[in-house]
C-alpha positions in Angstrom: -4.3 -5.1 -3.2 -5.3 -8.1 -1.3 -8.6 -9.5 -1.0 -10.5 -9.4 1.9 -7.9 -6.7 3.3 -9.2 -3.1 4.8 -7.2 -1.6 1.4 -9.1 -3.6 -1.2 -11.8 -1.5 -3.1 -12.6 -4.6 -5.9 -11.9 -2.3 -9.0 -11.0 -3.6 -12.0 -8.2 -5.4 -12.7 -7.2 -3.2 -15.3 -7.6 -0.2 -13.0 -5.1 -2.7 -10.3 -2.7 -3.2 -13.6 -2.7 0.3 -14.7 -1.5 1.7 -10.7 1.0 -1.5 -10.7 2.7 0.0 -14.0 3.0 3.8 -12.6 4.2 2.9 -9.0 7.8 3.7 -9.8 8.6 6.2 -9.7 5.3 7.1 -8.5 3.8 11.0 -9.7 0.3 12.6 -8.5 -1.5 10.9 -11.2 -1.1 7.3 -9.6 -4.5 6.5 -7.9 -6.6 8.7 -10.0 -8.6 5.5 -11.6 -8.8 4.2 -8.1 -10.0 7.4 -6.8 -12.9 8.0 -9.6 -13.8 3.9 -8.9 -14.1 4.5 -5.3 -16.3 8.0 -5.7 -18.7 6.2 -8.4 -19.1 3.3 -5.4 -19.7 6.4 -2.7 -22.0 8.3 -4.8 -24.0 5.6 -5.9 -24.7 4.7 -2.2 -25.5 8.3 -1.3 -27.8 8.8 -3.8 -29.6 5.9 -2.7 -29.7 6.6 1.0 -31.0 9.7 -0.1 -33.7 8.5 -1.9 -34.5 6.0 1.0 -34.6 9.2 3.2 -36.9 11.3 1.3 -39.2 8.5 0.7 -39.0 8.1 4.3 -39.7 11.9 5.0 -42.6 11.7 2.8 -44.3 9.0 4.4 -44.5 11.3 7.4 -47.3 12.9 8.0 -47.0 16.0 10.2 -50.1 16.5 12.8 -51.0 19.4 14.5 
């Protein structure tokens, strides 16, 4: 992983050490730490563009 690249997520470098180790051969496991890193990041910024949106929604008031 290089920084700055499109590929870099910035997990740990334990996570980076751990996939380095595994690569060869490589088996279906490989990426699961990077996989759970990168879901945390996603989830994290959903749930707060979801909370952005429903404060939004609710600051809308509905006229007849």
């Amino acid at each position: 992983m290089v920084l700055g690249s499109p590929n870099n997520v910035q997990c740990a470098k334990v996570i980076r050490e751990e996939v380095y180790l595994k690569i060869n051969p490589p088996f279906e496991e490989l990426f699961d730490p990077v996989e759970e890193y990168v879901l945390t990041i996603l989830y994290d910024a959903w749930t707060h563009s979801l909370v952005e949106d429903i404060n939004t929604f609710d600051k809308v008031s509905i006229q007849n």
